[in-house]
C-alpha positions as CSV (number, residue, x, y, z in Angstrom):
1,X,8.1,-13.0,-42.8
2,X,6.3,-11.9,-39.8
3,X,7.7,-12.7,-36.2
4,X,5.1,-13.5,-33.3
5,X,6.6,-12.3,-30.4
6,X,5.3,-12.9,-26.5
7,X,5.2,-9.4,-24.6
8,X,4.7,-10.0,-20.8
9,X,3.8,-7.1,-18.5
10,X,4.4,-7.0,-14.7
11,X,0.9,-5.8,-12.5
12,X,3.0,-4.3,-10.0
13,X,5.1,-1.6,-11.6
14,X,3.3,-1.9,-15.9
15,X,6.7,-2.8,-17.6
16,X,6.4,-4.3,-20.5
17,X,9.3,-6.9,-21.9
18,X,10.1,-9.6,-24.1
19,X,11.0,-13.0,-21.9
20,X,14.6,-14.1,-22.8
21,X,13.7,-17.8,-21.3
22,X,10.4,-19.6,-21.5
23,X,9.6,-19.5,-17.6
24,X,10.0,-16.3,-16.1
25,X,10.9,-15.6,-12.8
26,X,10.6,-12.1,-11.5
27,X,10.5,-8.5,-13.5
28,X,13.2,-7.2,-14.9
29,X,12.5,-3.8,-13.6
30,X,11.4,-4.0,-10.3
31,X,12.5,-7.4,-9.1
32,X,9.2,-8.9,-7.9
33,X,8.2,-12.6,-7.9
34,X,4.9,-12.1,-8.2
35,X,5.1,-9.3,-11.7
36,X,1.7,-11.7,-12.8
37,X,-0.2,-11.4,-9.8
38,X,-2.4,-8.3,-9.2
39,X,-2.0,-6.5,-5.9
40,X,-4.2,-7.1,-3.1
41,X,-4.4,-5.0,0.1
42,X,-5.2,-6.2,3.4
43,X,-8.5,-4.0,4.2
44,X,-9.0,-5.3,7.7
45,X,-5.6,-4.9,9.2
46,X,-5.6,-1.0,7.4
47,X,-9.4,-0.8,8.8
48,X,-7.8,-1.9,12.4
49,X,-4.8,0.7,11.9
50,X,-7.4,3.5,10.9
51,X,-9.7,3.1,13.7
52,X,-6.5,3.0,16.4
53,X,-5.1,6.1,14.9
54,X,-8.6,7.8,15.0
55,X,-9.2,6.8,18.5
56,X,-5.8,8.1,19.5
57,X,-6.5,11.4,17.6
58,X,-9.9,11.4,19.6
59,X,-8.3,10.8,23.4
60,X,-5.4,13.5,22.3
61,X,-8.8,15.9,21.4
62,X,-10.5,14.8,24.4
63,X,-7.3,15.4,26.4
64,X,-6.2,18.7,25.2
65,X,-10.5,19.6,26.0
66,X,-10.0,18.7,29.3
67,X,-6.3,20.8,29.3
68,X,-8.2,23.8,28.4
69,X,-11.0,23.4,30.7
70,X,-8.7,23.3,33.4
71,X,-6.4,26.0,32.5
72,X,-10.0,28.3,32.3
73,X,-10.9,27.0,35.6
74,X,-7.6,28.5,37.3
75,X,-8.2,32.3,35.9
C-alpha cells in the first residue's frame, strides 16, 4: 500500500515538512507567515541608502582633501 504524502517547503529559510493540518499557517522552523511567498527586496529604497552612504563617503574624502591641503599650507 503506498501512502501519498504532501511535503511543503518554506521559500524563506528551505525547510521541508509534512503539514499536520490542512491550512498552514506559518513555518515550523522559522516562524514566518509568508514560508510560500518568495522574497522580494526593495531595490529603490537600498539604491537610495547606497547613494547617501556613497555621497557621505565622498564629502568625508573631499573633507579630509581639504584637511590635508590645509595642514601642507601651514609648513
Amino acid at each position: 500500500m503506498k501512502v501519498l504524502v504532501l511535503m511543503l517547503d518554506c521559500r524563506r529559510c528551505k525547510h521541508v515538512w509534512a503539514p499536520r493540518k490542512h491550512e498552514v499557517k506559518m513555518c515550523p522552523r522559522c516562524k514566518t507567515r509568508y514560508w510560500n511567498k518568495t522574497r522580494t527586496y526593495d531595490t529603490a529604497r537600498k539604491q537610495k541608502r547606497l547613494v547617501k552612504i556613497l555621497f557621505s563617503c565622498l564629502d568625508t574624502a573631499d573633507f579630509l582633501r581639504k584637511a590635508r591641503d590645509d595642514f601642507k599650507r601651514t609648513d
